[in-house]
C-alpha positions in Angstrom: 0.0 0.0 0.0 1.4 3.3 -0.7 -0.7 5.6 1.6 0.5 6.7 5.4 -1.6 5.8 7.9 -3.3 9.4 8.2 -4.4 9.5 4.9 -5.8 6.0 5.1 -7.5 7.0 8.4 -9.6 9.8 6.6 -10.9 7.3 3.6 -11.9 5.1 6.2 -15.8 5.0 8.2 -15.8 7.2 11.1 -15.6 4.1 13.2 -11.4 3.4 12.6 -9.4 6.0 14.4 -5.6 6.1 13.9 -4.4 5.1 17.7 -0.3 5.4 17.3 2.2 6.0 14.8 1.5 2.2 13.2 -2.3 1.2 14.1 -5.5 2.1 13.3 -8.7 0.3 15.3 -12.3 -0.2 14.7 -14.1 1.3 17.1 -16.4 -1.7 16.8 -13.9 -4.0 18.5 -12.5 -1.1 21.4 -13.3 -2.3 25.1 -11.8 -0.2 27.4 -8.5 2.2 28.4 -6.3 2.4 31.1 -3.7 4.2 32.4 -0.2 2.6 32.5 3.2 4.5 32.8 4.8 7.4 31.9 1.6 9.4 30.7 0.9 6.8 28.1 -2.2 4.5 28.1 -3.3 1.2 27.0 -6.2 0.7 24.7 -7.7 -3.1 25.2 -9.6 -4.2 22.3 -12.3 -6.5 22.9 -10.1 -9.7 21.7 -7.5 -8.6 24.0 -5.3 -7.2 22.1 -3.4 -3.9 23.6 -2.3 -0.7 21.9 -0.4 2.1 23.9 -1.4 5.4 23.5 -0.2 8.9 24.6 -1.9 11.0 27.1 -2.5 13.5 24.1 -4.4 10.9 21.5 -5.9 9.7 23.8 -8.1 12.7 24.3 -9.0 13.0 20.5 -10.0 8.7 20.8 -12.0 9.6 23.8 -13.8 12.2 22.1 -14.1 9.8 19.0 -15.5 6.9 21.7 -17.9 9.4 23.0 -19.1 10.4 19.9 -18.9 6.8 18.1 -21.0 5.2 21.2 -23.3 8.3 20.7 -24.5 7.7 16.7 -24.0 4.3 16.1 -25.2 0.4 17.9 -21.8 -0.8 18.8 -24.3 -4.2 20.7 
């Protein structure tokens, strides 16, 4: 593929939201976030895989979560 991850991100569905430097998630498949060292965070996806996250992205995915679990049946 020879897109960066950003520009892949905005052809996507709202629900896929660039998480690090090398991932993008589905929203679909996000379970929870926790806090885990040195202002960074872990995102737990709901096969258990984990993504760390900054302090900073995370408040753009959290705002992305809010509004993702607001407009659209994640069951």
């Amino acid at each position: 593929m020879n897109k960066n991850l950003s520009t892949l991100e905005k052809e996507l569905d709202k629900n896929f939201i660039k998480v690090n430097r090398s991932t993008i998630i589905n929203l679909v498949f996000f379970r929870e976030y926790s806090f885990w060292e040195n202002e960074k965070y872990i995102l737990r996806m709901k096969d258990g895989e984990e993504f760390s996250v900054t302090r900073e992205r995370l408040k753009s995915i959290k705002a992305r979560i809010v509004f993702y679990n607001d407009n659209f049946d994640i069951g």
